[in-house]
PyMOL Python script that loads the backbone (N, CA, C, O; Angstrom):
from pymol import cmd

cmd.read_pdbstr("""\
ATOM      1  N   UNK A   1      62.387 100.880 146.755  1.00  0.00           N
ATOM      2  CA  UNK A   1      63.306 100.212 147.649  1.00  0.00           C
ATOM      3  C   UNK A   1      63.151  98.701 147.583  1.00  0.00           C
ATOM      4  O   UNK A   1      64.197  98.122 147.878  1.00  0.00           O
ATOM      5  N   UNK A   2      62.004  97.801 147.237  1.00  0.00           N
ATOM      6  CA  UNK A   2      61.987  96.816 147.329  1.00  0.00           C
ATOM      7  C   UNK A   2      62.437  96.128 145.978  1.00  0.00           C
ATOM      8  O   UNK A   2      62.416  94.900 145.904  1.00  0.00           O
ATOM      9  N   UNK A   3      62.840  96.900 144.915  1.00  0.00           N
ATOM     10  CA  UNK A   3      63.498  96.221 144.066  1.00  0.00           C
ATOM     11  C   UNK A   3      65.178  96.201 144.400  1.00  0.00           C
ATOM     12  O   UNK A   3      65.732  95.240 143.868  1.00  0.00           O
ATOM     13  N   UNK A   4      65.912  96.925 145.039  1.00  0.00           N
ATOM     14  CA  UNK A   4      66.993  97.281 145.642  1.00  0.00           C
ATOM     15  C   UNK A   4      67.247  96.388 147.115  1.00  0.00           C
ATOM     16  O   UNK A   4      68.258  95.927 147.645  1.00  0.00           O
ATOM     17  N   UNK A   5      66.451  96.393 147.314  1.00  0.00           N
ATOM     18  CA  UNK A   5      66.085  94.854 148.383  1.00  0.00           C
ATOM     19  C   UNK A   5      66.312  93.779 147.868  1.00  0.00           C
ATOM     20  O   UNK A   5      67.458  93.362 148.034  1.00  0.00           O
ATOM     21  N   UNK A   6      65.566  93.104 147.237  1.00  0.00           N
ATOM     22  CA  UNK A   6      65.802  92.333 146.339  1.00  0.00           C
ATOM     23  C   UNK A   6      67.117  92.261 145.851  1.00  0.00           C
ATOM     24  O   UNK A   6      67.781  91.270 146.158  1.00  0.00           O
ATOM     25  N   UNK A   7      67.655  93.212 145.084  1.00  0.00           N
ATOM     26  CA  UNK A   7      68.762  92.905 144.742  1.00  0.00           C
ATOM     27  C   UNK A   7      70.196  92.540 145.940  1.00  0.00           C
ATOM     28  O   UNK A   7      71.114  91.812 145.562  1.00  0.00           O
ATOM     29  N   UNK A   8      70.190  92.967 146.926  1.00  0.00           N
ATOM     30  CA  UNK A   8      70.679  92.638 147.670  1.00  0.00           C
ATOM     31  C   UNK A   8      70.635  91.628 148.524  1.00  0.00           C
ATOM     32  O   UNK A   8      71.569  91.274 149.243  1.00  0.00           O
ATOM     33  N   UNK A   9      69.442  91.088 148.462  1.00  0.00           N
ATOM     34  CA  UNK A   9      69.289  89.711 148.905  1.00  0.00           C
ATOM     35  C   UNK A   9      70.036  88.492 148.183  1.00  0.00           C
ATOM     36  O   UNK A   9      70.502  87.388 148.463  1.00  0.00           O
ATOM     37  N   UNK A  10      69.907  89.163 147.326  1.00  0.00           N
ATOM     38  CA  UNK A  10      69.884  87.734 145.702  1.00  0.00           C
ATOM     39  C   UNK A  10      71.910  87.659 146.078  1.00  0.00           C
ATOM     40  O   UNK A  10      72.625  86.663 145.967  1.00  0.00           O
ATOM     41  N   UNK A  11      72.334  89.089 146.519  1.00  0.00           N
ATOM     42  CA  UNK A  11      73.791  88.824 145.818  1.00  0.00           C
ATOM     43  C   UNK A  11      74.238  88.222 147.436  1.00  0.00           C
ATOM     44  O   UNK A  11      73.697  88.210 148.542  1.00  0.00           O
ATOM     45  N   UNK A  12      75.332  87.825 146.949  1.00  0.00           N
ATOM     46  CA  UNK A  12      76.334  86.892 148.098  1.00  0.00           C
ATOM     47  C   UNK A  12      77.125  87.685 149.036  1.00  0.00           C
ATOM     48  O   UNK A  12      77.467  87.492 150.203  1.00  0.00           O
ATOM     49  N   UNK A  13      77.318  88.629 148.200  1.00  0.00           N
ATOM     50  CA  UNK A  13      78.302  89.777 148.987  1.00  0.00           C
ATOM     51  C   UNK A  13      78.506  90.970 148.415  1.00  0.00           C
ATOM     52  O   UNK A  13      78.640  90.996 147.192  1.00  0.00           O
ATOM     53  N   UNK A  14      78.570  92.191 149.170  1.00  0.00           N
ATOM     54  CA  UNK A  14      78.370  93.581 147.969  1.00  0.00           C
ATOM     55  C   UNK A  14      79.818  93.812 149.120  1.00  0.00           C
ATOM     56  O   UNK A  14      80.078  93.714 150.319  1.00  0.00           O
ATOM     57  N   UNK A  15      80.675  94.283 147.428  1.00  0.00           N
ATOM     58  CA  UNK A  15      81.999  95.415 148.081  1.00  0.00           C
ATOM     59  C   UNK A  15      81.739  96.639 147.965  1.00  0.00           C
ATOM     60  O   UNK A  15      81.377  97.391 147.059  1.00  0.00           O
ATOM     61  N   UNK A  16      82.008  96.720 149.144  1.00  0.00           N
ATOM     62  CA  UNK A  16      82.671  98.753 148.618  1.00  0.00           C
ATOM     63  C   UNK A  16      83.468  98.855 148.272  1.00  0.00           C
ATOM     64  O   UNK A  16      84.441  98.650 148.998  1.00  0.00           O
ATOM     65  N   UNK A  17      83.643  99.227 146.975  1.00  0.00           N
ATOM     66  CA  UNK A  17      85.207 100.333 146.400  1.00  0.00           C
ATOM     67  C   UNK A  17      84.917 101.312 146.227  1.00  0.00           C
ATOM     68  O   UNK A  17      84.169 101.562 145.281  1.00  0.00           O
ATOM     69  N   UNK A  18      85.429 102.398 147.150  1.00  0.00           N
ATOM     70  CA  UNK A  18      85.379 103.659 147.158  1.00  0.00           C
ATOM     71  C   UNK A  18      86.762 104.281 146.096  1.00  0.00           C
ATOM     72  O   UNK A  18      87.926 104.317 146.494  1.00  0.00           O
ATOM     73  N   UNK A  19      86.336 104.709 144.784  1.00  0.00           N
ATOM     74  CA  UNK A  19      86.709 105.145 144.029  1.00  0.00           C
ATOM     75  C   UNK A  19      87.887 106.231 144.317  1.00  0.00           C
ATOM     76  O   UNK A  19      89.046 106.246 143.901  1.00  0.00           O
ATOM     77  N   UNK A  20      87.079 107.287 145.315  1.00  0.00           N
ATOM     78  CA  UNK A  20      87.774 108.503 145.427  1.00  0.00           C
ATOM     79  C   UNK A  20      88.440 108.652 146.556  1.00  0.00           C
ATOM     80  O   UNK A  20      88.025 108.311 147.664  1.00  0.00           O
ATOM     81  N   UNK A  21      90.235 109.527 146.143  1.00  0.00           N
ATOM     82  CA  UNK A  21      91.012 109.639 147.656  1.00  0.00           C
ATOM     83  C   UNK A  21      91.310 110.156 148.528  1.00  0.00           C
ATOM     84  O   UNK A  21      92.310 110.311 149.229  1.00  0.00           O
ATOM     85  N   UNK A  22      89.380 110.737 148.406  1.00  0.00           N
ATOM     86  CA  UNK A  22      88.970 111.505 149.777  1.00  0.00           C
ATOM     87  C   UNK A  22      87.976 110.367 150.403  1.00  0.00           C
ATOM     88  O   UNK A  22      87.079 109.956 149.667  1.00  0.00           O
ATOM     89  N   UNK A  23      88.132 109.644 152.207  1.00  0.00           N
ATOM     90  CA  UNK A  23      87.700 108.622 152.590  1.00  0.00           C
ATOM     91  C   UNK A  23      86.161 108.958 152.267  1.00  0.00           C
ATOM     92  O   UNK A  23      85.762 110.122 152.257  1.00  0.00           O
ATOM     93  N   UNK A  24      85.383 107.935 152.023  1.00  0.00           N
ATOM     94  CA  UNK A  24      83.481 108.149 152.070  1.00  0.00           C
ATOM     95  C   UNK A  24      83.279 108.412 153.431  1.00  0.00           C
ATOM     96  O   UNK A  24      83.750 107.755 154.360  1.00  0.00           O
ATOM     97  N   UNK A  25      82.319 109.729 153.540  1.00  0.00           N
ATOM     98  CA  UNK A  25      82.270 109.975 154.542  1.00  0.00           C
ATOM     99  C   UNK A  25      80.868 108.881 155.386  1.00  0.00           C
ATOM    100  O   UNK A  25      80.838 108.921 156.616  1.00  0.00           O
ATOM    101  N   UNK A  26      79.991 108.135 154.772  1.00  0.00           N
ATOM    102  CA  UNK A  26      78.978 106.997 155.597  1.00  0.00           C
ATOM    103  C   UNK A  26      79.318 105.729 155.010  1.00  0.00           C
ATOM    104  O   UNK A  26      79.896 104.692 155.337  1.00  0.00           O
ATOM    105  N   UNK A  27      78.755 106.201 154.056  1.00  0.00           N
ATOM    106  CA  UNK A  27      78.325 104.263 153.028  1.00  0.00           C
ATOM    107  C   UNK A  27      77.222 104.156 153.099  1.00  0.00           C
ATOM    108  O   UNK A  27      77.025 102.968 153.354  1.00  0.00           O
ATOM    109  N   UNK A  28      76.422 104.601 153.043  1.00  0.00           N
ATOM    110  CA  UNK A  28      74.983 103.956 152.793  1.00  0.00           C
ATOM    111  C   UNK A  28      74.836 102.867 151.899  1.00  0.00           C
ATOM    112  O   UNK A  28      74.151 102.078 152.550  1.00  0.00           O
ATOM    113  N   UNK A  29      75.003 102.495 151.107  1.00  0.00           N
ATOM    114  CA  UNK A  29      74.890 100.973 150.449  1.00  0.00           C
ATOM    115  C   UNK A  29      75.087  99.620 151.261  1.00  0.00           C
ATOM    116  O   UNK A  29      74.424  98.583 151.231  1.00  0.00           O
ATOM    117  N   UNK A  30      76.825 100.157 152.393  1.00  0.00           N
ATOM    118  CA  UNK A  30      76.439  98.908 153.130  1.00  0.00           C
ATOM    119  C   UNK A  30      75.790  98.584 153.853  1.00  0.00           C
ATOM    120  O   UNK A  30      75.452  97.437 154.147  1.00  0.00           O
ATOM    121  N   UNK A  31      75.403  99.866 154.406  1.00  0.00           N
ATOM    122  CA  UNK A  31      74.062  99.508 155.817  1.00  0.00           C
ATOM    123  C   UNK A  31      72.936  98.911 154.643  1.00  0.00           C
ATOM    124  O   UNK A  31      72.543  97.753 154.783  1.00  0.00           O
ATOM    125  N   UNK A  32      72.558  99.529 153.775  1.00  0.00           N
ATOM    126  CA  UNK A  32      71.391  98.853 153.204  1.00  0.00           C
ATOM    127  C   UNK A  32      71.571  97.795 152.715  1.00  0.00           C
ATOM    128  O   UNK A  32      70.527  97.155 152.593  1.00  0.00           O
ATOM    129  N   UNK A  33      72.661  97.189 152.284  1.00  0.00           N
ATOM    130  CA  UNK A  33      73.229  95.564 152.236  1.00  0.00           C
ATOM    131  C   UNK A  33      72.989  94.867 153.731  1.00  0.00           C
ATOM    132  O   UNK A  33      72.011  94.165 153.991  1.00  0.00           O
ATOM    133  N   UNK A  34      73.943  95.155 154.564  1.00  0.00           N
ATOM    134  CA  UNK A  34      73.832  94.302 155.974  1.00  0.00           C
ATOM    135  C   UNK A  34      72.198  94.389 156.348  1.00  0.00           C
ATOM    136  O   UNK A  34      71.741  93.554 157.129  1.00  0.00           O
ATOM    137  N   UNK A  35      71.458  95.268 155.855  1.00  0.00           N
ATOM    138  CA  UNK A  35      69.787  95.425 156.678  1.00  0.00           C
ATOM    139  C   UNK A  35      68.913  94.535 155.731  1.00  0.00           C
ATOM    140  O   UNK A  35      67.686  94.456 155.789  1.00  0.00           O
ATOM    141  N   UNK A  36      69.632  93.955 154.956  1.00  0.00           N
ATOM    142  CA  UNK A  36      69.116  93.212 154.010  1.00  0.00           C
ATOM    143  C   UNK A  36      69.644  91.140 153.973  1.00  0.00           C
ATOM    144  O   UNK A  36      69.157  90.171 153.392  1.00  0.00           O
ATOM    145  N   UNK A  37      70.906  91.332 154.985  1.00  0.00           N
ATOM    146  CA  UNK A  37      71.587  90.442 155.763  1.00  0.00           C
ATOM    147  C   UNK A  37      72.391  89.825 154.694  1.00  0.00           C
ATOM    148  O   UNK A  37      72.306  88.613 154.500  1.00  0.00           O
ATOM    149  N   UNK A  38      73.178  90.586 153.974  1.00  0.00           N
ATOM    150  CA  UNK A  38      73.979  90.707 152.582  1.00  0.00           C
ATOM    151  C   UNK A  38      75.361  90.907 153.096  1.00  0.00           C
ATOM    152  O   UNK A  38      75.715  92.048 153.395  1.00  0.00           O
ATOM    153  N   UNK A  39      76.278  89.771 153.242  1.00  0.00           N
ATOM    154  CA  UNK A  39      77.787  90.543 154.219  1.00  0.00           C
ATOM    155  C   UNK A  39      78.337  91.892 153.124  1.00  0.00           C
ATOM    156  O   UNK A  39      78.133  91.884 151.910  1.00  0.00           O
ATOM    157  N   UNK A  40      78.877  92.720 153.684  1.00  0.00           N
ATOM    158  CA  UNK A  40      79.608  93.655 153.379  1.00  0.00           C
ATOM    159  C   UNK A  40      81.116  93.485 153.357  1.00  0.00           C
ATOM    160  O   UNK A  40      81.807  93.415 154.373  1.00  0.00           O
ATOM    161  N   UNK A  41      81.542  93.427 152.180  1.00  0.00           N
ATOM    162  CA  UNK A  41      83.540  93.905 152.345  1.00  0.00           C
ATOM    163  C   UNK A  41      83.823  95.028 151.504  1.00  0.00           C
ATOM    164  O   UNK A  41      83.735  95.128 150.280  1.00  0.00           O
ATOM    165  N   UNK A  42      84.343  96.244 152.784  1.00  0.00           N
ATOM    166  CA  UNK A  42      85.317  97.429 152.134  1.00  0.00           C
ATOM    167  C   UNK A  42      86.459  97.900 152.749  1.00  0.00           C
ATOM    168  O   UNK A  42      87.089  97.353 153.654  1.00  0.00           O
ATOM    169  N   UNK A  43      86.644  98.761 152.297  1.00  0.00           N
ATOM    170  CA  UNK A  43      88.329  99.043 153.073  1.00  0.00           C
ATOM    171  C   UNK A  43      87.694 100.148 154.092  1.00  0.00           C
ATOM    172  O   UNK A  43      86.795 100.989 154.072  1.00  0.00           O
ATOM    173  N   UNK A  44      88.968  99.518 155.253  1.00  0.00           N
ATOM    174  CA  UNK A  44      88.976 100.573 156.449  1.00  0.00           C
ATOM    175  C   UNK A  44      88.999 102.148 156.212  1.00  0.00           C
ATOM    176  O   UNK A  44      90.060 102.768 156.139  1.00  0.00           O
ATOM    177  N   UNK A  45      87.592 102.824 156.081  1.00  0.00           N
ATOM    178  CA  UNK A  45      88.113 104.379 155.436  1.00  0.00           C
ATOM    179  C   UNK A  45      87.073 105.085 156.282  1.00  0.00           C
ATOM    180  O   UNK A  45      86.533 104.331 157.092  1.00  0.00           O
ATOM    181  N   UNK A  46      86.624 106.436 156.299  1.00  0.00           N
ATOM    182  CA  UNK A  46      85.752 107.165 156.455  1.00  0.00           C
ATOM    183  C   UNK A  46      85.243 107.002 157.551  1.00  0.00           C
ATOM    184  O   UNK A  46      85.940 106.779 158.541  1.00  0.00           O
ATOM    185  N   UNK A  47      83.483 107.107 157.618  1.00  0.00           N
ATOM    186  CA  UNK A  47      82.321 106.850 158.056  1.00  0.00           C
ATOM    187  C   UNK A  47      82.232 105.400 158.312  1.00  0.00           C
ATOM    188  O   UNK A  47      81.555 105.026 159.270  1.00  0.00           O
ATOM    189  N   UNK A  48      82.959 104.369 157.417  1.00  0.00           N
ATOM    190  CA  UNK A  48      82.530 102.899 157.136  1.00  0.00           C
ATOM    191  C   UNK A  48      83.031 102.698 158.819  1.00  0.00           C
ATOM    192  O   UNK A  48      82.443 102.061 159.693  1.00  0.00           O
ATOM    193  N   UNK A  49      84.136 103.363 158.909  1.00  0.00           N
ATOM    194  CA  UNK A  49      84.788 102.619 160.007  1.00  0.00           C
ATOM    195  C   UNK A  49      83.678 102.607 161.356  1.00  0.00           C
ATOM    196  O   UNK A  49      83.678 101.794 162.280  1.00  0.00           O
ATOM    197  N   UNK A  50      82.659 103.880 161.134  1.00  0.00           N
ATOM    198  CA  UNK A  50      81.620 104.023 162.599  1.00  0.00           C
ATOM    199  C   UNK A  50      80.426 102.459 162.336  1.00  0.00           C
ATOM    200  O   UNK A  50      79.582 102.106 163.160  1.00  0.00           O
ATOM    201  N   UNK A  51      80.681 101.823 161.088  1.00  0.00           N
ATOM    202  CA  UNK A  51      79.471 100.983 161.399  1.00  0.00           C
ATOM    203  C   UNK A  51      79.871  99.624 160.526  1.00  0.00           C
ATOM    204  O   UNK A  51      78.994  98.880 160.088  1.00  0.00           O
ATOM    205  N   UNK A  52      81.313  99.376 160.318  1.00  0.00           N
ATOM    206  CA  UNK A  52      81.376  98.425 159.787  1.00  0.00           C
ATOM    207  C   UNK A  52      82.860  97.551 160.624  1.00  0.00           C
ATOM    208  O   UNK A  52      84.069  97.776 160.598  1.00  0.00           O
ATOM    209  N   UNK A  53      82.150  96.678 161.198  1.00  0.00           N
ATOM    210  CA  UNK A  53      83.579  95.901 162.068  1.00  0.00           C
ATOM    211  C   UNK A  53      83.958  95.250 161.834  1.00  0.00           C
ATOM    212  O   UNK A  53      83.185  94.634 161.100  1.00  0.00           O
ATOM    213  N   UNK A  54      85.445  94.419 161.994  1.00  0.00           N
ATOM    214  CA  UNK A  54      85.568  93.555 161.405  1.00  0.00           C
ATOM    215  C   UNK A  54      85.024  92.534 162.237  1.00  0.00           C
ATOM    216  O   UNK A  54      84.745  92.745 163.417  1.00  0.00           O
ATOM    217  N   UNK A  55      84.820  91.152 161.526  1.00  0.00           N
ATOM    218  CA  UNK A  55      84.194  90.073 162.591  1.00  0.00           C
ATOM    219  C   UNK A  55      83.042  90.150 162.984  1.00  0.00           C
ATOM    220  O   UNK A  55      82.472  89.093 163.253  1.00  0.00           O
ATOM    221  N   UNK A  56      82.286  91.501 163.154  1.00  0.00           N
ATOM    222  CA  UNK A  56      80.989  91.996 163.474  1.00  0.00           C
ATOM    223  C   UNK A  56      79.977  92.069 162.830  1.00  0.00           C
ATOM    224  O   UNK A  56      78.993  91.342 162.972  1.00  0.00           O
ATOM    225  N   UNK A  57      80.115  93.015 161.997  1.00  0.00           N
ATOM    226  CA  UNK A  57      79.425  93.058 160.760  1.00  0.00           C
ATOM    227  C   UNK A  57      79.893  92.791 159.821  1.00  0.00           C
ATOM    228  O   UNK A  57      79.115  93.195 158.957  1.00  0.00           O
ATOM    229  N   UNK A  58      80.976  92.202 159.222  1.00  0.00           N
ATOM    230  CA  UNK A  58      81.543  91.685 158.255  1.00  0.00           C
ATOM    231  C   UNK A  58      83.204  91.961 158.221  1.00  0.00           C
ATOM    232  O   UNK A  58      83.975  92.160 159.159  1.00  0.00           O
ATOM    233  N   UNK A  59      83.445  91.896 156.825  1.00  0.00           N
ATOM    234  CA  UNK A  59      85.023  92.252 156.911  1.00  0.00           C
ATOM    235  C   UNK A  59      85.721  93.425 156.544  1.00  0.00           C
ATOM    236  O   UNK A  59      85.183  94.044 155.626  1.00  0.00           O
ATOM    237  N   UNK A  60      86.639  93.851 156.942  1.00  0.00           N
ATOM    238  CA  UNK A  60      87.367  95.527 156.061  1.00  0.00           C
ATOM    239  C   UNK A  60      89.245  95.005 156.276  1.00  0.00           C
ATOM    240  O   UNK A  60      89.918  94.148 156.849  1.00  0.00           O
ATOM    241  N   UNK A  61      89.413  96.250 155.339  1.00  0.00           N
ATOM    242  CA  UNK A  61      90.400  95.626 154.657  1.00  0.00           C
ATOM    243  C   UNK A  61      91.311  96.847 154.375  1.00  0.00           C
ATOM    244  O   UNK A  61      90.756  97.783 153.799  1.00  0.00           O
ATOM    245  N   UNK A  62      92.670  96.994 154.699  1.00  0.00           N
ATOM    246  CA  UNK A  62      93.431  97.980 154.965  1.00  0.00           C
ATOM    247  C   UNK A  62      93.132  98.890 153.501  1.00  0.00           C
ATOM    248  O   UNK A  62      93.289  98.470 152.355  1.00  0.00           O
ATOM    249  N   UNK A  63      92.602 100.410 153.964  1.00  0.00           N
ATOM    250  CA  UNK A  63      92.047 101.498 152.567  1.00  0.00           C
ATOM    251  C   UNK A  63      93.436 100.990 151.801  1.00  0.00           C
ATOM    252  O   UNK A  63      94.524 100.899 152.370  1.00  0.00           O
ATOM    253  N   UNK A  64      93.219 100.715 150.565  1.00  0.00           N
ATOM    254  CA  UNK A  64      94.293 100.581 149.584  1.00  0.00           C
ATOM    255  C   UNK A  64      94.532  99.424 149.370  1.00  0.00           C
ATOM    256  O   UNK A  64      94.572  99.006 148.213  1.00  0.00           O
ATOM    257  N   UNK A  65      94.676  98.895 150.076  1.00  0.00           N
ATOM    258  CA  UNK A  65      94.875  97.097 149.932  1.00  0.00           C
ATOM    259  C   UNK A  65      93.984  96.645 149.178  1.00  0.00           C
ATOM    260  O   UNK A  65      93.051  96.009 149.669  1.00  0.00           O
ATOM    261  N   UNK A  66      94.050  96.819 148.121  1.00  0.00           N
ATOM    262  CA  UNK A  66      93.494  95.966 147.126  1.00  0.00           C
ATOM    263  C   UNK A  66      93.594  93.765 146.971  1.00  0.00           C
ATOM    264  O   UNK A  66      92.729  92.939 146.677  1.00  0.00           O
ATOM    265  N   UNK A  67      94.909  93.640 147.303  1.00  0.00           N
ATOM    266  CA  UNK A  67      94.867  91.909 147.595  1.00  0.00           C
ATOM    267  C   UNK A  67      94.027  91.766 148.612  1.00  0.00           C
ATOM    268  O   UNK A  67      93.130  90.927 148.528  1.00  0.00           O
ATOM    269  N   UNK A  68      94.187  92.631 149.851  1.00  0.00           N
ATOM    270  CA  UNK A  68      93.392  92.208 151.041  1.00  0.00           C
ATOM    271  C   UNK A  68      92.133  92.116 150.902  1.00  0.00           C
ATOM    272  O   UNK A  68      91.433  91.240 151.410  1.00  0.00           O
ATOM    273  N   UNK A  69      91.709  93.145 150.103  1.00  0.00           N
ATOM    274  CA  UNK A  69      90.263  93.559 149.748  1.00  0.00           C
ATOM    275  C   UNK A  69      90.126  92.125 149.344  1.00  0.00           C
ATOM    276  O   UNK A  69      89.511  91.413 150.137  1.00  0.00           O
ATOM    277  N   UNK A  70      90.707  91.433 147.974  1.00  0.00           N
ATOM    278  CA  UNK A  70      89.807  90.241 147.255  1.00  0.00           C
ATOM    279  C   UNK A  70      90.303  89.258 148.139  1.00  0.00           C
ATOM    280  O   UNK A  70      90.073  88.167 147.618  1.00  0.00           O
ATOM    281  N   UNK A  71      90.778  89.140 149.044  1.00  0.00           N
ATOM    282  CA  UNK A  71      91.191  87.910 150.435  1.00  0.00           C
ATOM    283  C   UNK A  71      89.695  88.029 151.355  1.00  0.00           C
ATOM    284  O   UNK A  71      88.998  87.040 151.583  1.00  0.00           O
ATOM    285  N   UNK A  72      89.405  89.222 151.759  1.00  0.00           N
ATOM    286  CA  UNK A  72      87.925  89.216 152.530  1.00  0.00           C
ATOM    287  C   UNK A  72      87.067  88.645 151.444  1.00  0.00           C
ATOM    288  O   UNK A  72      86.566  87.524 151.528  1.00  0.00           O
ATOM    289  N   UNK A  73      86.929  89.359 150.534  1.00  0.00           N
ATOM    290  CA  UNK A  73      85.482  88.357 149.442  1.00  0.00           C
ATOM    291  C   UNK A  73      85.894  86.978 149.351  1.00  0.00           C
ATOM    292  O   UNK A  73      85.042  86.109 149.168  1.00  0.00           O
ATOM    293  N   UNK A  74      87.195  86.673 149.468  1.00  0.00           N
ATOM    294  CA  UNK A  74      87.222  84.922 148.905  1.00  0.00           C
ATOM    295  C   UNK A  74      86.693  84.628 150.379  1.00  0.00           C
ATOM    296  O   UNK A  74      86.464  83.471 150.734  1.00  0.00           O
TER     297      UNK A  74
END
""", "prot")
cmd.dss("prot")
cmd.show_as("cartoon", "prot")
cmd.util.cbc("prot")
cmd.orient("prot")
């Protein structure tokens, strides 16, 4: 874990793109990004929605919206 730490420290911002168009049902990557104090941007889907806010913990971005998506990272 502490090389995965590390890596999340180092980066500026980790997205979620959830590949598949069944919603993710948690995300574990972003909690382990934000616990690492790494902002998180993914789209409004799944599980993300129980722990990822907007303004709160970072940004989300209408599931599908792909422009919106790269508008939160800029």
């Amino acid at each position: 874990m502490d090389a995965l730490a590390h890596l999340f420290r180092s980066a500026q911002v980790v997205v979620m793109v959830m590949p598949s168009l069944m919603p993710e049902s948690f995300g574990l990557t972003g909690l382990e990004a934000l616990a690492c104090g790494t902002p998180v941007v993914a789209f409004r889907s799944g599980g993300i929605t129980e722990w990822l806010n907007e303004g709160v913990t970072r940004f989300v971005a209408r599931w599908g919206d792909v422009s919106a998506l790269a508008a939160r990272v800029r």
